[in-house]
TILUMKE-462053 format. One record per residue (C-alpha): z, y, x; residue in one letter. Coordinates in nm, 3 decimals, decimal comma. Layout:
<pts>
PT       up    north     east  resn
PT        Z        Y        X     A
...
</pts>
This chain:
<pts>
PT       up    north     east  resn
PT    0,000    0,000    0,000     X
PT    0,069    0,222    0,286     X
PT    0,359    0,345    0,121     X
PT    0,636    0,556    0,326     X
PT    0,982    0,418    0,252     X
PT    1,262    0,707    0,171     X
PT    1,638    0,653    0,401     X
PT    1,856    0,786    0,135     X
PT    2,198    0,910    0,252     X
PT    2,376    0,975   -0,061     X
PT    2,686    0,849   -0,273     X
PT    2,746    0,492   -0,288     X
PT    2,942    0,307   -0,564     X
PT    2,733    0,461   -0,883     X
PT    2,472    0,220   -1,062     X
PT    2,229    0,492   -0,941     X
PT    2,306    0,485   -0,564     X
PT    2,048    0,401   -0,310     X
PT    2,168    0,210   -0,014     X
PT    2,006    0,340    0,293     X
PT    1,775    0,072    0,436     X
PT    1,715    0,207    0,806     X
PT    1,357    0,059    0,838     X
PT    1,000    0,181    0,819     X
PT    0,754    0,086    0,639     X
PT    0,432    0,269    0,761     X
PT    0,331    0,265    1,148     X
PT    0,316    0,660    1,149     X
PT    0,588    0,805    0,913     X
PT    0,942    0,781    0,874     X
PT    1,119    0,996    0,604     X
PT    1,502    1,038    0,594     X
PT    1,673    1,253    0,307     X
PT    2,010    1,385    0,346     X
PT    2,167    1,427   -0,006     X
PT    2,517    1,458    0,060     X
PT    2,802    1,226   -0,013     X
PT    2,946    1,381   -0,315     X
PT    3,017    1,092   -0,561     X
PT    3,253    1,315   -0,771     X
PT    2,994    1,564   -0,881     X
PT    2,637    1,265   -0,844     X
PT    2,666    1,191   -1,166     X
PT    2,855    1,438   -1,344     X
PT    2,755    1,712   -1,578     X
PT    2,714    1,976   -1,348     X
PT    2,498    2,295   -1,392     X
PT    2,300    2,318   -1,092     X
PT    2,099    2,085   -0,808     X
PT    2,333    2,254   -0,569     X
PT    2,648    2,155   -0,793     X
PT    2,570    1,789   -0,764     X
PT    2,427    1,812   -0,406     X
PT    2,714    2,026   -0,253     X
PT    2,877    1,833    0,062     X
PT    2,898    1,941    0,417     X
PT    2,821    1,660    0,671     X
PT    3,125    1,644    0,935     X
PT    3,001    1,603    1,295     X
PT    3,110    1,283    1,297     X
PT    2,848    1,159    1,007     X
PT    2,563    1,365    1,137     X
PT    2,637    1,177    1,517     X
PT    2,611    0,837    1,325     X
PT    2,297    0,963    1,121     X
PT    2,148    1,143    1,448     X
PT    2,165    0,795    1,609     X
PT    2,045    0,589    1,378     X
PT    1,737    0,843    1,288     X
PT    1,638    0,830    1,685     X
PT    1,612    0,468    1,684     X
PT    1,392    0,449    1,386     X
PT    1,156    0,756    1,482     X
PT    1,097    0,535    1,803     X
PT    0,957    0,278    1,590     X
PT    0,664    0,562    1,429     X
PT    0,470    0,808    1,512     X
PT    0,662    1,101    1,355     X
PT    0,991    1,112    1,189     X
PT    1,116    1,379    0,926     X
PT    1,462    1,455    0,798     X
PT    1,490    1,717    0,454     X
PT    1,819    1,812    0,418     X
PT    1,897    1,834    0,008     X
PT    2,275    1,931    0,016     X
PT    2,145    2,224   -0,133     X
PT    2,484    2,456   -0,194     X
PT    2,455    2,799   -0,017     X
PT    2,382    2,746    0,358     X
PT    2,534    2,409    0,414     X
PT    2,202    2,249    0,407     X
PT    2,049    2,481    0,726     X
PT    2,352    2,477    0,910     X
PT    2,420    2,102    0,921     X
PT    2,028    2,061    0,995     X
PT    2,031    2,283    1,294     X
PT    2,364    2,080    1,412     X
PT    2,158    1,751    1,314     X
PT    1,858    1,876    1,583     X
PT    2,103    1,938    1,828     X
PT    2,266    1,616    1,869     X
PT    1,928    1,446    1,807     X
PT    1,786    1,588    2,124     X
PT    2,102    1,482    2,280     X
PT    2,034    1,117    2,161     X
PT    1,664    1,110    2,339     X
</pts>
């Protein structure tokens, strides 16, 4: 199919959660999304994207994630991360953080 395959980091424990399967499924693209780990506000009623998506990744998850995203992009020809904890600047500033230790992992 030539499909891409999605690494979800997100909530776990909901019907709705998407493990995140660290493999790729297309020789040239690897796609990670970064949707916080919020479980209190996932599935709850809440106004906005940036209501349910609101979570700042500690350094400690983002060193995990930085890792893991280094050994897949190694595996394609180009990796992408989207940051979609979307709640006032917390997306930007834990992607520039995420870069940083990145280039420390290569």
């Amino acid at each position: 199919m030539g499909a891409v395959h999605t690494v979800v980091d997100g909530p776990q424990g909901a019907d709705n959660s998407v493990p995140a399967v660290w493999e790729a499924t297309h020789p040239e693209y690897a796609l990670l999304r970064l949707s916080g780990r919020n479980a209190q506000a996932y599935n709850a009623a809440v106004p906005t994207a940036a209501d349910r998506f609101s979570y700042e990744y500690s350094d400690g998850e983002l060193c995990s994630l930085a890792a893991e995203m280094v050994r897949l992009a190694f595996k394609v020809g180009s990796a992408h991360a989207i940051f979609n904890n979307c709640d006032e600047d917390k997306g930007i500033r834990n992607a520039q953080t995420f870069m940083k230790m990145m280039a420390r992992e290569i």
